[in-house]
N, C-alpha and C positions, 0 to 999 in steps of 0.2 A: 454980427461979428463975434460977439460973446458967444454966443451959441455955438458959432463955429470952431473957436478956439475951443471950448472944451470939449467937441470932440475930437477934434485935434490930440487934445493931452490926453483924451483913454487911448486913441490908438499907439500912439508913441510909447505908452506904458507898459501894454499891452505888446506891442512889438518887442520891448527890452526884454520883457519877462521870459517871452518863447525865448528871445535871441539867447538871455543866460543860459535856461535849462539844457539847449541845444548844446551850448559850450560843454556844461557841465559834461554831458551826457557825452559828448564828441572826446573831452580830456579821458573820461571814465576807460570807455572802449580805447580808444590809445592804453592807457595804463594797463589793461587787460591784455591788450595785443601783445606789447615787450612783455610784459610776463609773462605769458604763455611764451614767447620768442625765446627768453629768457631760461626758460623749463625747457623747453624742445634742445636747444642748443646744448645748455647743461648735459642733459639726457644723452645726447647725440654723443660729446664729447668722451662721457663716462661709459659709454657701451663701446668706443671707441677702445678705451685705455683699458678697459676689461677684456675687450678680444684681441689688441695685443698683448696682453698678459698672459690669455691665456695662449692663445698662438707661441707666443715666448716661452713658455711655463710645458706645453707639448712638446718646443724642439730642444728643448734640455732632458728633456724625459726620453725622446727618443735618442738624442745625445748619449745620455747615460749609458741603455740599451745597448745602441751599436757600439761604445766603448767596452762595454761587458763580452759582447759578442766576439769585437774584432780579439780581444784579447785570448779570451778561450780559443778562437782559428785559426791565429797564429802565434802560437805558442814560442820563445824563442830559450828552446830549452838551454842552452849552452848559456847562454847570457843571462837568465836570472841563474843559473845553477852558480855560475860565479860570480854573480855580482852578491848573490845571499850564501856564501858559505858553511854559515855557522846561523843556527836557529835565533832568530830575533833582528837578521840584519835585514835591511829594504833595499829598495831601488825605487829613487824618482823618475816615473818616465817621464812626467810632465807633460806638455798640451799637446793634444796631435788636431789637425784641423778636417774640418768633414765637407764634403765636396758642396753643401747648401751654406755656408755659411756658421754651420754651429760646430763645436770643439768638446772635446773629452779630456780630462785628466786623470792619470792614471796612478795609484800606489800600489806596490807590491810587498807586502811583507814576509816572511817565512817562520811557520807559526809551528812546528813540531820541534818534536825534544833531539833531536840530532841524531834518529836511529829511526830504521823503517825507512816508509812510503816518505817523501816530504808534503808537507802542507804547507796554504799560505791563505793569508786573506790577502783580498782584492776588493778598493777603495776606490769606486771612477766617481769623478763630479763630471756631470753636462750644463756644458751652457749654450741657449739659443744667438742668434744673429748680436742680440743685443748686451754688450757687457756688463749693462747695468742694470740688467732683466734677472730671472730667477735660475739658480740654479737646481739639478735634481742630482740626489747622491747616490749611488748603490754600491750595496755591501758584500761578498763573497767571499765565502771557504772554501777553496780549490785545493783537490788530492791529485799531486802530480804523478807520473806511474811510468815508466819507461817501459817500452817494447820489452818483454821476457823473450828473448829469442835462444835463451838456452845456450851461452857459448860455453862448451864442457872442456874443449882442448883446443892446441895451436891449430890443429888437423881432425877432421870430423868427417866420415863417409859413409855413404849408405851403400854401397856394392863394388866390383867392379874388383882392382887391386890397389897396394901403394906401394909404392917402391920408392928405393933412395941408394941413389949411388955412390959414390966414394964422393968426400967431399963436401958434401949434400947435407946440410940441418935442419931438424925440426927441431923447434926446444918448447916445451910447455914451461918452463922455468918463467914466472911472471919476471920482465922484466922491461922498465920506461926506455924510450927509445934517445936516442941523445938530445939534450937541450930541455928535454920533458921532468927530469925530476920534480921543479916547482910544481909541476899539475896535479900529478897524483904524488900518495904517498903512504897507500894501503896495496900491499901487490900480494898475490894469493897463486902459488903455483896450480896447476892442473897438468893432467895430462900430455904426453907430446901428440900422439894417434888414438883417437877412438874409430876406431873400425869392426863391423861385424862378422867377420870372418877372420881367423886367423889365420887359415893357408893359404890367403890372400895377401899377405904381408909378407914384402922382401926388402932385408934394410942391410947390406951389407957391411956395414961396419956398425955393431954395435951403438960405438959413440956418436954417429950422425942421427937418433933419435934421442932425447933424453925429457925428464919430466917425472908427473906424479901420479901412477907410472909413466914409463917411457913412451909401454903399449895399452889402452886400455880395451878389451873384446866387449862389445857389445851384441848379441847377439839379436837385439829387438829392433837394431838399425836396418832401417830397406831405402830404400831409391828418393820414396817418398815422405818419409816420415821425419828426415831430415830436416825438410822445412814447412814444418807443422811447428806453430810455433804458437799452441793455445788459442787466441781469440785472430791472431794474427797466419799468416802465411805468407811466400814467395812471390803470390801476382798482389797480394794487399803492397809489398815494399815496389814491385815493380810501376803499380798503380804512384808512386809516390815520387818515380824517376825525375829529376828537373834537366838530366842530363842523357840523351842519346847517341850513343856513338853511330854513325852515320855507316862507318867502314867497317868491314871485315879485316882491316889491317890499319893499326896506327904508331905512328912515328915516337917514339920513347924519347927523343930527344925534344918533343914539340910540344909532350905533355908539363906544362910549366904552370907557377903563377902567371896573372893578367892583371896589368894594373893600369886605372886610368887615369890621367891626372897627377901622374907619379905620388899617389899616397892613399885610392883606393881600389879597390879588389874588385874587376871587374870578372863579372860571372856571366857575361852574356859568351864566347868563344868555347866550344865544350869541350877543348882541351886545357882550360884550366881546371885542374882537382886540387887547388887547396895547394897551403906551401906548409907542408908538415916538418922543415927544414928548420924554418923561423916562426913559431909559431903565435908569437908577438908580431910580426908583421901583416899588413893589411889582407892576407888571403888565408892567417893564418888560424883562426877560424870559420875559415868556411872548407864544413863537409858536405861535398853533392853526392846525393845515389844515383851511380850512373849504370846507365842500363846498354848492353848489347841485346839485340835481339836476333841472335843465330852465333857460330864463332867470331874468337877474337885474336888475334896475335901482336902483340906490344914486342917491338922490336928497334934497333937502330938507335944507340946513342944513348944518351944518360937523361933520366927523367922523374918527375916524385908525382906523385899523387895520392889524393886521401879521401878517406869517405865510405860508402858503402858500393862497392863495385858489382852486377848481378849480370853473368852471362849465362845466355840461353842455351848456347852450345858447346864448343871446346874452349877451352883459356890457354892461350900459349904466351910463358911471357918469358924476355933472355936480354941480352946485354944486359947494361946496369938500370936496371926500372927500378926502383923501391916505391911500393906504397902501402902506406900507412892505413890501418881499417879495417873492415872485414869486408870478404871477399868470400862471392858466392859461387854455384859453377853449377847448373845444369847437367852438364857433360865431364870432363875430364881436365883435370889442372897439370900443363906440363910447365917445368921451369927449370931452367939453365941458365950457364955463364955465373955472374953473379949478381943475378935479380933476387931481391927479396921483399918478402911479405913483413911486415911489422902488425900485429894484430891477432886474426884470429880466419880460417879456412872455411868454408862447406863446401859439402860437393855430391853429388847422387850417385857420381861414379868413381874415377880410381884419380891418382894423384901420384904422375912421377916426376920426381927432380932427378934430372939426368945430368952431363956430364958439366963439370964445373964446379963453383959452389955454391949455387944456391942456396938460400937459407929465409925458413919461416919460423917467428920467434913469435911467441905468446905477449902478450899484451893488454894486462884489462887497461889502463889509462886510455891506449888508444882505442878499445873499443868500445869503452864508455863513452870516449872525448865523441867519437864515430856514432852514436847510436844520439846522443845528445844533439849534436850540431846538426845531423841532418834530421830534424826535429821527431825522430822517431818517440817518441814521450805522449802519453795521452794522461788531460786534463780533463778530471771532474769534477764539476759543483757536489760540495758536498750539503745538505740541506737546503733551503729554500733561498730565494734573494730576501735581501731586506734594502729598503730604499724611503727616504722619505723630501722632502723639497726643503729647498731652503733660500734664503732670497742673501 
């Protein structure tokens, strides 16, 4: 029984011993597993918070981008021209949202000495989905540069005749239309008729032309050259029409403001051109370029419009229309009763105001306000971007 009992007590010994190292070795592998779990997870986590970063840190950067972009595309001439009057003043556009989820904001400064071209720097931050993600800055010096379309007088033609009947005005005398003083307030006479022929010209009463001079002979005007306008031309502005008159005949009484909402300016109906009337009211900057494509005759009743007007073929306008702008003509401009033109004329062929009074008065205000609001102005980066991120 002695004998038996000690072997008894080697195997029991012998048994605990395996049994610890087992533990041991069982605890080990466990402590190894969680920490390796431990690093995986970590790891996983951090490659996690690193590709939404970066993911985030891309749609700020693209943010940026398409802020830069949209702003260069659509340009809103008339709106920074007066919201920055004077060299050094801004405009907050503040956040505009992007169809993914990420947002731009935008500064506008105006950085020239108040003479010449204008200049500005342009300041967008982007930020992605996340608002407490990273943003991306970018920086730009834009040269702003208006269409040079050459308006030399109230009246400007390349063939054809011009005639003016009793009653009948052109005035190149720069002068603001009513209610417009506060806009402009550098006026510069020109000419009342630049035409290339002079035994083309019939003005029966002296006083129904006047200006700086009355008549100006241009001998190098032709049909076409009229609207040659440098880098620009007649199908680049037609390319640019928001507006097409559907008719060969429209109702002068129907051409009105559209307002929706009763307090904004609804521009979808293509008889509204703008309220050149009140021009603090909701339509009263908006200039469309509206296009005929063949003749036109504005007739019936009292009506305003403004803008860039370009007809393909004849222009006949009478009762009381007034519109504000410059107005273009393919073909031949007739005008009666007491319609009138406020702005500035072209035309390839001849131009008669017949019996009534009509009357076409010179106007740079309105045909700056006109070449501005219908965003005729080309933007360009001047040097390179600069951009860098910032959280």
């Amino acid at each position: 029984m002695q004998h038996l009992r000690v072997e008894h007590r080697n195997d029991a010994s012998r048994s605990t011993g395996e049994g610890g190292f087992v533990l041991l070795a069982t605890l080990f592998l466990i402590l190894m597993l969680s920490a390796g779990a431990v690093f995986f997870v970590n790891a996983a986590r951090d490659e996690q918070m690193m590709g939404r970063s970066m993911r985030e840190s891309g749609r700020a950067f693209y943010a940026a981008e398409a802020g830069v972009n949209y702003m260069v595309g659509t340009w809103a001439a008339l709106e920074y021209d007066t919201a920055t009057a004077s060299p050094g003043d801004s405009i907050d556009l503040g956040w505009t949202d992007l169809d993914y989820g990420a947002r731009f904001h935008a500064l506008l400064r105006r950085t020239d000495g108040g003479t010449g071209r204008r200049m500005y720097s342009l300041r967008i931050i982007g930020e992605g989905t996340r608002r407490d993600g990273g943003r991306s800055v970018r920086t730009m010096d834009l040269m702003a540069t208006p269409w040079d379309l050459d308006i030399r007088s109230a009246v400007e033609g390349g063939s054809e005749r011009f005639e003016a009947a009793d009653g009948a005005l052109v005035s190149g005398l720069d002068l603001n239309p009513p209610g417009w003083d506060p806009l402009c307030d550098v006026l510069e006479d020109r000419p009342g008729v630049v035409w290339p022929d002079p035994d083309s010209t019939d003005v029966r009463d002296a006083a129904d032309v006047i200006g700086a001079p009355p008549i100006d002979i241009d001998l190098t005007n032709t049909a076409t050259n009229v609207f040659d306008w440098g880098d620009q031309d007649i199908d680049d502005l037609i390319a640019l029409a928001n507006i097409t008159i559907p008719s060969p005949n429209a109702v002068a009484g129907q051409i009105k403001p559209h307002l929706t909402g009763g307090a904004t300016c609804w521009t979808e109906p293509w008889k509204n051109w703008g309220d050149p009337e009140n021009p603090s009211a909701p339509c009263g900057d908006y200039f469309p370029i509206i296009h005929r494509a063949g003749d036109l005759t504005i007739r019936n009743g009292q009506g305003v419009g403004q803008g860039v007007l370009i007809v393909d073929g004849d222009l006949h306008i009478e009762d009381d229309f007034e519109f504000h702008g410059l107005v273009i003509v393919r073909g031949e401009l007739t005008m009666q009763d007491i319609a009138k033109i406020h702005g500035a004329v072209i035309t390839s062929e001849g131009v008669l105001l017949d019996s009534g009074d009509p009357e076409i008065q010179y106007s740079s205000c309105v045909v700056e306000r006109a070449i501005l609001g219908a965003g005729l102005y080309s933007v360009h980066p001047v040097g390179g971007r600069a951009w860098h991120q910032s959280r």
